[in-house]
C-alpha positions in Angstrom: 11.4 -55.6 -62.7 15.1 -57.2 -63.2 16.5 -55.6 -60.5 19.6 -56.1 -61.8 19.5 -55.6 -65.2 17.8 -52.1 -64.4 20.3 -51.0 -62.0 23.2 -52.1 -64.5 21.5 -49.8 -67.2 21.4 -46.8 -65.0 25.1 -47.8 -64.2 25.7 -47.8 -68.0 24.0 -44.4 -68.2 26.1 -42.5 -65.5 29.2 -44.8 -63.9 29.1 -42.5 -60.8 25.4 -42.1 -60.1 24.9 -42.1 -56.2 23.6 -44.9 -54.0 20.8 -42.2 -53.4 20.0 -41.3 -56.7 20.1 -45.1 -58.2 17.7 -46.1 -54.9 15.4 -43.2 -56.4 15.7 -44.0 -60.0 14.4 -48.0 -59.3 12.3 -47.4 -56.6 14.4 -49.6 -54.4 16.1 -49.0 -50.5 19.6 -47.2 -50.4 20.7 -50.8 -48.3 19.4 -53.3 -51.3 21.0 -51.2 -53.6 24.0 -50.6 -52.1 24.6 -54.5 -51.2 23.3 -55.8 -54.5 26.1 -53.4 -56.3 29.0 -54.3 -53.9 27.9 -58.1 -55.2 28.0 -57.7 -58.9 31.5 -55.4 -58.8 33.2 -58.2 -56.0 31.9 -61.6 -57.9 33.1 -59.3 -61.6 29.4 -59.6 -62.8 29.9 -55.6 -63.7 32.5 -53.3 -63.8 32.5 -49.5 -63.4 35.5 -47.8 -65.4 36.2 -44.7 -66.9 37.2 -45.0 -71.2 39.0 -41.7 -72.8 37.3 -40.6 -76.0 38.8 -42.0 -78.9 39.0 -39.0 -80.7 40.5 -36.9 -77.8 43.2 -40.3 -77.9 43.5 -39.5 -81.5 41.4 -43.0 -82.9 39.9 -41.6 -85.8 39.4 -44.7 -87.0 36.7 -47.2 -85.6 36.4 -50.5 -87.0 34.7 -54.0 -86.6 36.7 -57.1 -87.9 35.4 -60.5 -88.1 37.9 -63.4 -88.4 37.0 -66.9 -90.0 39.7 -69.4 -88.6 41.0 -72.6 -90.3 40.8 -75.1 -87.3 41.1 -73.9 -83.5 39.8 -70.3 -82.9 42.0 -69.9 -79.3 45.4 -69.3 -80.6 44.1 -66.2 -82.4 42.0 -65.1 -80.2 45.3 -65.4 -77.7 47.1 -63.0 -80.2 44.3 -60.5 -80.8 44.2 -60.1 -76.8 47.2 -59.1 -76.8 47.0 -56.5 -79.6 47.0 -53.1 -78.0 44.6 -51.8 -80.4 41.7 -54.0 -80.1 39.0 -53.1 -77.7 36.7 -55.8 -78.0 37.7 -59.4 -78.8 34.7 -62.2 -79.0 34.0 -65.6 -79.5 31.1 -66.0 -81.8 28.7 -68.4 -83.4 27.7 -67.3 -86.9 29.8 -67.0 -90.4 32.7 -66.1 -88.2 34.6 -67.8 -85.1 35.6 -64.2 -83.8 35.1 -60.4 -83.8 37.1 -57.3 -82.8 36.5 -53.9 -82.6 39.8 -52.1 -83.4 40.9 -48.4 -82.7 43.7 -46.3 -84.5 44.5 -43.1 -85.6 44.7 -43.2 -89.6 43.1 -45.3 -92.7 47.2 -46.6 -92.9 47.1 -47.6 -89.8 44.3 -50.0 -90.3 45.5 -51.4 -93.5 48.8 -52.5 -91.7 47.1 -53.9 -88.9 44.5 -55.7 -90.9 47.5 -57.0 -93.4 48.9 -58.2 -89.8 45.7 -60.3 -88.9 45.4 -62.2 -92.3 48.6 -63.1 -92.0 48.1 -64.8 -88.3 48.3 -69.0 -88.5 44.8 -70.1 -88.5 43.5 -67.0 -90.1 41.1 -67.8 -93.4 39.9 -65.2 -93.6 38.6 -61.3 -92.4 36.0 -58.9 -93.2 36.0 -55.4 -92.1 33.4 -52.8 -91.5 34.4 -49.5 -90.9 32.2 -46.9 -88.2 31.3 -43.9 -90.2 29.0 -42.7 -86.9 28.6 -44.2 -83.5 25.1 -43.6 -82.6 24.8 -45.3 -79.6 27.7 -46.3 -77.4 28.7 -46.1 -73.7 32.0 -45.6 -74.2 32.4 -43.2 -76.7 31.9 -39.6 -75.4 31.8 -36.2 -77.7 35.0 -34.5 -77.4 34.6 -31.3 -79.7 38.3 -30.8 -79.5 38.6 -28.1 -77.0 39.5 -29.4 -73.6 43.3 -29.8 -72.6 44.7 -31.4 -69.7 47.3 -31.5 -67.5 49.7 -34.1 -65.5 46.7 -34.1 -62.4 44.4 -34.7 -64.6 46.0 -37.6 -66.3 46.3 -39.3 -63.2 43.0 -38.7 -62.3 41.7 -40.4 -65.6 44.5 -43.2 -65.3 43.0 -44.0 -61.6 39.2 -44.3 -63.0 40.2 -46.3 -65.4 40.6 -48.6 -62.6 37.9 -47.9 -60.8 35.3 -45.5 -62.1 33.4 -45.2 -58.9 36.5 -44.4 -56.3 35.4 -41.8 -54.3 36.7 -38.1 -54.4 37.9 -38.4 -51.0 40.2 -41.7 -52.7 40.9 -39.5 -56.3 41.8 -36.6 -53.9 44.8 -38.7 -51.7 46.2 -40.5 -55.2 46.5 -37.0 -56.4 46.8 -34.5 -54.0 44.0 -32.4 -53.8 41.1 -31.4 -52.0 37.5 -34.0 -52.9 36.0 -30.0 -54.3 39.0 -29.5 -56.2 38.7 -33.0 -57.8 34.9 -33.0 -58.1 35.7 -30.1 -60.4 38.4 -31.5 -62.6 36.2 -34.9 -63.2 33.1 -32.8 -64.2 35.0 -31.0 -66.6 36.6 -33.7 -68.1 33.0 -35.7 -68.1 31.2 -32.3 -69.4 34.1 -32.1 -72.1 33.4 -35.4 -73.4 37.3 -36.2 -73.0 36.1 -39.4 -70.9 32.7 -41.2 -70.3 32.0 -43.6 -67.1 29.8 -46.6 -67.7 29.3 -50.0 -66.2 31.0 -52.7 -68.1 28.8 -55.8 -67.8 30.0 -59.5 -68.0 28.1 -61.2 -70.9 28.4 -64.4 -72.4 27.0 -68.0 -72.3 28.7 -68.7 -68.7 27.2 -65.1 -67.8 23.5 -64.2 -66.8 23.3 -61.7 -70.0 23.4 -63.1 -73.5 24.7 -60.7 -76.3 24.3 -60.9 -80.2 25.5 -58.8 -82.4 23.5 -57.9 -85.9 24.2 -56.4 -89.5 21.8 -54.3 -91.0 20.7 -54.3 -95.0 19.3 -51.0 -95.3 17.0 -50.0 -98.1 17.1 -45.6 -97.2 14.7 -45.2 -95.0 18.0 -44.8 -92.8 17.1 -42.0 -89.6 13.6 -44.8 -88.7 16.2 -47.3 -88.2 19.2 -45.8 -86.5 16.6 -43.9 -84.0 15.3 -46.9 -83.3 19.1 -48.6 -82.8 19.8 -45.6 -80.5 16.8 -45.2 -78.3 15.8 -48.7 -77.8 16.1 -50.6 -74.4 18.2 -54.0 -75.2 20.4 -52.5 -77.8 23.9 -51.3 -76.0 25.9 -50.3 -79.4 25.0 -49.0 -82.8 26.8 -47.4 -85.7 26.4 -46.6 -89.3 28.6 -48.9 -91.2 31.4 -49.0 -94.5 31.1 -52.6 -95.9 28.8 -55.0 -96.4 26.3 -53.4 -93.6 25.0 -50.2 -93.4 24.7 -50.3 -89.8 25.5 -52.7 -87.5 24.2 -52.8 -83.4 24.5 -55.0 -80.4 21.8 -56.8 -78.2 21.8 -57.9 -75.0 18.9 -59.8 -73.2 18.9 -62.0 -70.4 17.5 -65.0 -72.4 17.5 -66.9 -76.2 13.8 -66.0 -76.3 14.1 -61.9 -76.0 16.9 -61.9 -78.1 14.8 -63.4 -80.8 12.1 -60.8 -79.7 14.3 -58.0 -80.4 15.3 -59.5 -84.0 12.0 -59.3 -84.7 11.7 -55.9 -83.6 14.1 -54.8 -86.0 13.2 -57.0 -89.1 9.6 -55.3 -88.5 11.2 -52.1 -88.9 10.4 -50.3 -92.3 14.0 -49.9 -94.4 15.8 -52.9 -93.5 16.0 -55.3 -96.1 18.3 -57.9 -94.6 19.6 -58.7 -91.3 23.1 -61.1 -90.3 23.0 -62.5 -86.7 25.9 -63.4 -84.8 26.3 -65.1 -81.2 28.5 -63.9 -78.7 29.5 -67.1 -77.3 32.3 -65.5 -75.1 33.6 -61.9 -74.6 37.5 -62.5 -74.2 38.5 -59.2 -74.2 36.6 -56.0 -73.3 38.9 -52.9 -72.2 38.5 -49.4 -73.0 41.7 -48.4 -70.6 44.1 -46.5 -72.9 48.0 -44.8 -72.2 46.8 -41.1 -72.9 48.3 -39.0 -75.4 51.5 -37.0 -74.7 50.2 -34.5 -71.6 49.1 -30.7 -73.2 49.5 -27.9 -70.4 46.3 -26.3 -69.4 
C-alpha cells in the first residue's frame, strides 16, 4: 500500500476526518499517521482547505479553457494567475501550452472573459468546453439552494479556507463561540453542501504525483462511461462536456506507467470512440478560496 497516496484519498474524501478514524481506515498507528500528515501539510505536499459551492457563490457557469501560445507560455500564464475567476491554471504538454478552469455567474460573463484571453499577447489561440454536470469532483458540493448564512458563519468558512482542518477549539476563539456551538454550524454548512473540505494535493513533474487530463469522444453508451469516470480509483475530476468532448476527467498516478494503464482502461471502455491526452507538466494555480456572496441573515 502507498501509504501516502491512500491517506491523501481519504483526506480528499473527508478534509476533517480524525487521526483516529484515518488510523482505522488504513490500518495504520494513530502516531505514523499523525506524523506522516504534519509532513505532507509542513513541506506543502498536500493541503486541507475548505471550497464554497459554486452554485451557493452564484458560478453557474463551469468551464475548461485551453490556451495555445505564440512563443513563451509564462507571461500568460502570469496573467491568468492573476484572474480572479480562474480556479485552476496549468502548464501542459499536448495541443495546448496551458489550461484553466474558469468560474462565473452567467453565459455573458464567459464570453467577456474569454474575448479577454484571446486578446492577451502571446495568445493564438483558445478552446473552450463548457461543464454541463460535474460528476466527480472534490470541490464541488450539492447546494440545493436552501441554506442561508450569517456574518459567524462567513467567518467560519473564510477561516477553513485557510486551514480546513483547524480545530473547533481554534474556529471557536477566531469567532467567539463555544467548539459544540461551532461543530454545529460546520456540519450544517458541510450537510448543506454550501462548502466541501478536501485535501488539495501537489502534483506536477517536480511533485511525487503525475496528473493528465483526458477528452472523451463518446459514441451513447454515455452512463458505462461516466460511472466509470466517477467511481474509479485514479480519476479525481470528471464532467459531461459542451464542445469538442463529451466528457472530459482527470488522472493522477504516481508514475508514467499507471497513467498509461488508466488510458487504457478507459479506451477499453465500450462507448468511447476517441480519446485526447494532455500532460500536466505544472499546476501554477490551484485555489478554490472565494470572497463569499453578500451575507443573507439566518
Amino acid at each position: 500500500m502507498d501509504f501516502d497516496a491512500e491517506l491523501i484519498r481519504a483526506l480528499q474524501v473527508n478534509g476533517r476526518a480524525s487521526i483516529h478514524s484515518l488510523s482505522t481506515e488504513l490500518g495504520q498507528s494513530r502516531a505514523a499517521v499523525s506524523a506522516r500528515l504534519n509532513a505532507m501539510l509542513a513541506d506543502g505536499t498536500v493541503r486541507v482547505v475548505a471550497a464554497v459551492d459554486p452554485v451557493f457563490l452564484g458560478q453557474h457557469v463551469l468551464a475548461h479553457v485551453s490556451v495555445r501560445t505564440d512563443g513563451p507560455a509564462e507571461p500568460v500564464a502570469q496573467h491568468l494567475r492573476g484572474v480572479s475567476e480562474t480556479v485552476l491554471v496549468s502548464a501542459v504538454g499536448g495541443a495546448h501550452d496551458l489550461v484553466t478552469e474558469v468560474r462565473l455567474g452567467s453565459m455573458s460573463a464567459l464570453h467577456d472573459l474569454l474575448a479577454q484571453f484571446r486578446a492577451l499577447p502571446r495568445v493564438a489561440d483558445i478552446n473552450t468546453l463548457i461543464y454541463s454536470t460535474v460528476v466527480k469532483g472534490f470541490f464541488v458540493s450539492d447546494y440545493q439552494g436552501d441554506v442561508t448564512i450569517d456574518a459567524t458563519d462567513t467567518a467560519l468558512i473564510e477561516q477553513l479556507q485557510r486551514d480546513g482542518r483547524k480545530s473547533f477549539r481554534a474556529l471557536g476563539e477566531a469567532v467567539r463561540l463555544s467548539p459544540s456551538a461551532v461543530t454545529t454550524r460546520v456540519q450544517r454548512l458541510i450537510d448543506g453542501g454550501v462548502i466541501k473540505i478536501s485535501a488539495v494535493e501537489a502534483r506536477g513533474l517536480a511533485h511525487r504525483q503525475l496528473s493528465m487530463g483526458v477528452g472523451l469522444s463518446l459514441t451513447g453508451d454515455d452512463d458505462t462511461v461516466i460511472d466509470a469516470l466517477r467511481t474509479w480509483r485514479g480519476i479525481d475530476f470528471a464532467a459531461r462536456t459542451l464542445g469538442r468532448f463529451d466528457a472530459i476527467a482527470t488522472l493522477v498516478e504516481p508514475t508514467a506507467g499507471a497513467l498509461y494503464a488508466s488510458l487504457e482502461r478507459i479506451r477499453a471502455l465500450p462507448g468511447v470512440a476517441h480519446l485526447e491526452a494532455w500532460f500536466h507538466l505544472a499546476v501554477l494555480k490551484e485555489d478554490y478560496a472565494r470572497t463569499l456572496r453578500p451575507v443573507v441573515a439566518g
